[in-house]
C-alpha positions as CSV (number, residue, x, y, z in Angstrom):
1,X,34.6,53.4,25.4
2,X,35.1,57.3,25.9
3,X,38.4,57.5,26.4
4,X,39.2,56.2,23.0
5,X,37.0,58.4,21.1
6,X,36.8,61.5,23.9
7,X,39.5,63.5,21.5
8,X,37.2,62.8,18.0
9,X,33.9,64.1,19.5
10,X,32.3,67.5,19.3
11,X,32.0,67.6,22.8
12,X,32.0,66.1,25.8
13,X,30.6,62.4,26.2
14,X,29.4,61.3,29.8
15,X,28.3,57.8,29.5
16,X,26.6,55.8,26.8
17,X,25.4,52.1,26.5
18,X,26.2,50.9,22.9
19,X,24.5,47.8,21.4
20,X,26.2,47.0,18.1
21,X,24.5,44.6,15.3
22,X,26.4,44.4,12.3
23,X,26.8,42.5,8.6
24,X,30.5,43.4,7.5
25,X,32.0,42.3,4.2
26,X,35.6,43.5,2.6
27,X,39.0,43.6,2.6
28,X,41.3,45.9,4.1
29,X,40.8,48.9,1.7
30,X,37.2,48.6,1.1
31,X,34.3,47.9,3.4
32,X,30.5,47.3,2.8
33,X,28.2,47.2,6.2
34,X,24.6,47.3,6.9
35,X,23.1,46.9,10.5
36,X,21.8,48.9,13.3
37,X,23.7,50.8,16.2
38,X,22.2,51.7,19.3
39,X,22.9,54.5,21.9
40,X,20.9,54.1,25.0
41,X,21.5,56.8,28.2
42,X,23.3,59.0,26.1
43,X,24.3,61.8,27.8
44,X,26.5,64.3,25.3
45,X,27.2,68.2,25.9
46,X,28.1,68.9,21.8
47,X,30.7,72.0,21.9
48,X,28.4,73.8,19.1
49,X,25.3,73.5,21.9
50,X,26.4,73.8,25.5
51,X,23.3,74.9,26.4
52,X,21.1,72.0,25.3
53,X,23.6,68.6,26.1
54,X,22.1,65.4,25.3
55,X,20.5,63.4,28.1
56,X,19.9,59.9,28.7
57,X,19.0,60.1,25.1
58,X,18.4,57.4,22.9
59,X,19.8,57.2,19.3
60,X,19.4,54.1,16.8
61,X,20.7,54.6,13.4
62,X,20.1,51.3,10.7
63,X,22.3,52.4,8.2
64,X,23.6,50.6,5.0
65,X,27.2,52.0,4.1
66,X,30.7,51.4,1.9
67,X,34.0,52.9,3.5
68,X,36.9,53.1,1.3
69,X,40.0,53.1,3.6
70,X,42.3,53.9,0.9
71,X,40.7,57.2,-0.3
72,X,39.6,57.7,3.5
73,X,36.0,57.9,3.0
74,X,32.3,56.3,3.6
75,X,29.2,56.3,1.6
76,X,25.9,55.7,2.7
77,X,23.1,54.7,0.9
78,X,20.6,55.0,3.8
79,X,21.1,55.8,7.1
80,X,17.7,55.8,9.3
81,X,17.9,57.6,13.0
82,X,15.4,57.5,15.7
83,X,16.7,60.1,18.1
84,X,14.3,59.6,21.5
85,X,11.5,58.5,19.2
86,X,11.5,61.1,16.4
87,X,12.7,59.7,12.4
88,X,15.8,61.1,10.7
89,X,16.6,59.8,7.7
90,X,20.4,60.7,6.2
91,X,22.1,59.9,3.0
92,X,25.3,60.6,1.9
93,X,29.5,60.6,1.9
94,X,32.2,62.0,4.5
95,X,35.6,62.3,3.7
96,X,38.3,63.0,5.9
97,X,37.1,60.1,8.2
98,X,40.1,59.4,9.9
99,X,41.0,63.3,10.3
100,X,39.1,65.7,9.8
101,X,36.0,64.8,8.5
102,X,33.5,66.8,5.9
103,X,30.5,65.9,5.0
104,X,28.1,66.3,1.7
105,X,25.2,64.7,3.0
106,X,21.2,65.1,2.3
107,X,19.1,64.8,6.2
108,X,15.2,64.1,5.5
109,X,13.2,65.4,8.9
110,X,9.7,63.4,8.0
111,X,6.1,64.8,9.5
112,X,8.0,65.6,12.7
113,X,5.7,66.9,15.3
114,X,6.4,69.9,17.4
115,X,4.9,69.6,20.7
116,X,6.1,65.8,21.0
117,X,10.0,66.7,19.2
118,X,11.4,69.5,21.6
119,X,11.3,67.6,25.1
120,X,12.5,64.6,22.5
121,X,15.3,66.4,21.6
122,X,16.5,69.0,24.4
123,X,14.5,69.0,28.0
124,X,16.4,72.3,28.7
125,X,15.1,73.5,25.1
126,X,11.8,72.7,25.5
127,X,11.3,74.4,28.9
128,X,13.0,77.7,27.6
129,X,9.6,77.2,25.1
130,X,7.5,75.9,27.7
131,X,5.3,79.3,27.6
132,X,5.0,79.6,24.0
133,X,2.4,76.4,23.6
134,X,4.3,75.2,20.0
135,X,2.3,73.0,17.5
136,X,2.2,71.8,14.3
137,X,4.5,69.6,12.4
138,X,7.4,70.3,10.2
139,X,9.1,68.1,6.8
140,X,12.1,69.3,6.2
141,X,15.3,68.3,3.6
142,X,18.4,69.6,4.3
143,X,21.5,69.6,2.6
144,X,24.8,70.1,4.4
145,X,28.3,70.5,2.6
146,X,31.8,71.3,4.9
147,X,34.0,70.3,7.3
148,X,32.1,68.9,10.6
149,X,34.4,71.1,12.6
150,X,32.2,74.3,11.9
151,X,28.7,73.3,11.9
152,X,27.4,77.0,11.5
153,X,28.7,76.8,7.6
154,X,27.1,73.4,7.0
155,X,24.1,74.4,5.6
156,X,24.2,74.4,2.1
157,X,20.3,74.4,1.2
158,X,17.6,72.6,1.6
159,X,13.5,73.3,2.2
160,X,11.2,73.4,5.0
161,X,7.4,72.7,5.2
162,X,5.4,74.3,7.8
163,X,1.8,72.3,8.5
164,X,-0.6,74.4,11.1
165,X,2.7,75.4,13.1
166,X,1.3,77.8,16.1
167,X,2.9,79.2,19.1
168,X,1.5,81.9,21.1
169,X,1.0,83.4,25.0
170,X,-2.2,83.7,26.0
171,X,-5.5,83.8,23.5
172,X,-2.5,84.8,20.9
173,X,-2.1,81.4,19.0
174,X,-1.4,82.7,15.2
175,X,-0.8,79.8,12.8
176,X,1.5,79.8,10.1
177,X,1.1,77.1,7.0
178,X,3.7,77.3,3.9
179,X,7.6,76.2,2.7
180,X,10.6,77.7,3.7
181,X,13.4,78.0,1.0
182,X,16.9,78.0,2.6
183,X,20.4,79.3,0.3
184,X,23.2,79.8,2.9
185,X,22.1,82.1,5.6
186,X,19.3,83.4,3.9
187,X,15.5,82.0,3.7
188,X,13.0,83.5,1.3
189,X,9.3,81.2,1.4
């Protein structure tokens, strides 16, 4: 199916199996769907993170949504990910769907554990940390506002909770408990 979506992606798409199981109801202005979609072997390079492509990743979102063609938009109520293991939970609406898209959506990042999330989410990221011996776990809620077209203005706010994170070389392992408050591009905790 990449060459019918290769020019809509952030990136370049390599290969992907899709498994799709879905409960549609509507018309053709207004649709309401719930259901799961599953990305196995997905290997992505996203333009925004050359450095850190996707591989043979595995993505399931079970997601509960309303698209209103007319006003080209979708709403979802709930939208749960499992990226390679690790829960992220989304709600929200994007407009501009069959354009340009933007997005005003809320991303909930429960209890996720450091040392097991980075080779989850990026081998080539987690061996550029390989030396620093991370731990801890992080919650986070994020909000993100904008066009999905430049993802460094997309977050809007949001908080981050740091649990016993450590990273260190050597005997150095400091630890660091507390919240992170983010506005824009600036964080005060």
């Amino acid at each position: 199916f990449a060459p019918y979506i290769q020019d809509r992606l952030p990136g370049k798409l390599s290969s992907a199996k899709l498994s799709i199981d879905a409960k549609i109801e509507g018309n053709p202005q207004q649709i309401s769907a719930r259901g799961n979609i599953a990305f196995q072997k997905l290997n992505l390079t996203l333009d925004a993170l050359k450095d850190y492509p996707l591989q043979d990743t595995n993505l399931v979102l079970a997601y509960v949504l309303r698209a209103d063609l007319g006003a080209d938009s979708m709403e979802f109520s709930e939208i749960k990910a499992d990226f390679n293991g690790l829960p992220v939970n989304f709600s929200g609406k994007v407009e501009g769907i069959t354009g340009y898209p933007s997005v005003d959506i809320t991303m909930h990042l429960p209890d996720l554990d450091i040392s097991s999330a980075l080779p989850a989410i990026s081998k080539n990221l987690a061996r550029s940390l390989d030396g620093f011996k991370l731990d801890g776990s992080i919650n986070a809620r994020l909000h993100l506002l904008g066009r999905l077209s430049k993802p460094d203005l997309l977050l809007q706010d949001g908080e981050v909770n740091l649990a016993r994170v450590q990273a260190g070389q050597g005997d150095v392992r400091p630890t660091i408990n507390g919240a992170l408050r983010l506005k824009g591009n600036t964080v005060t905790s």
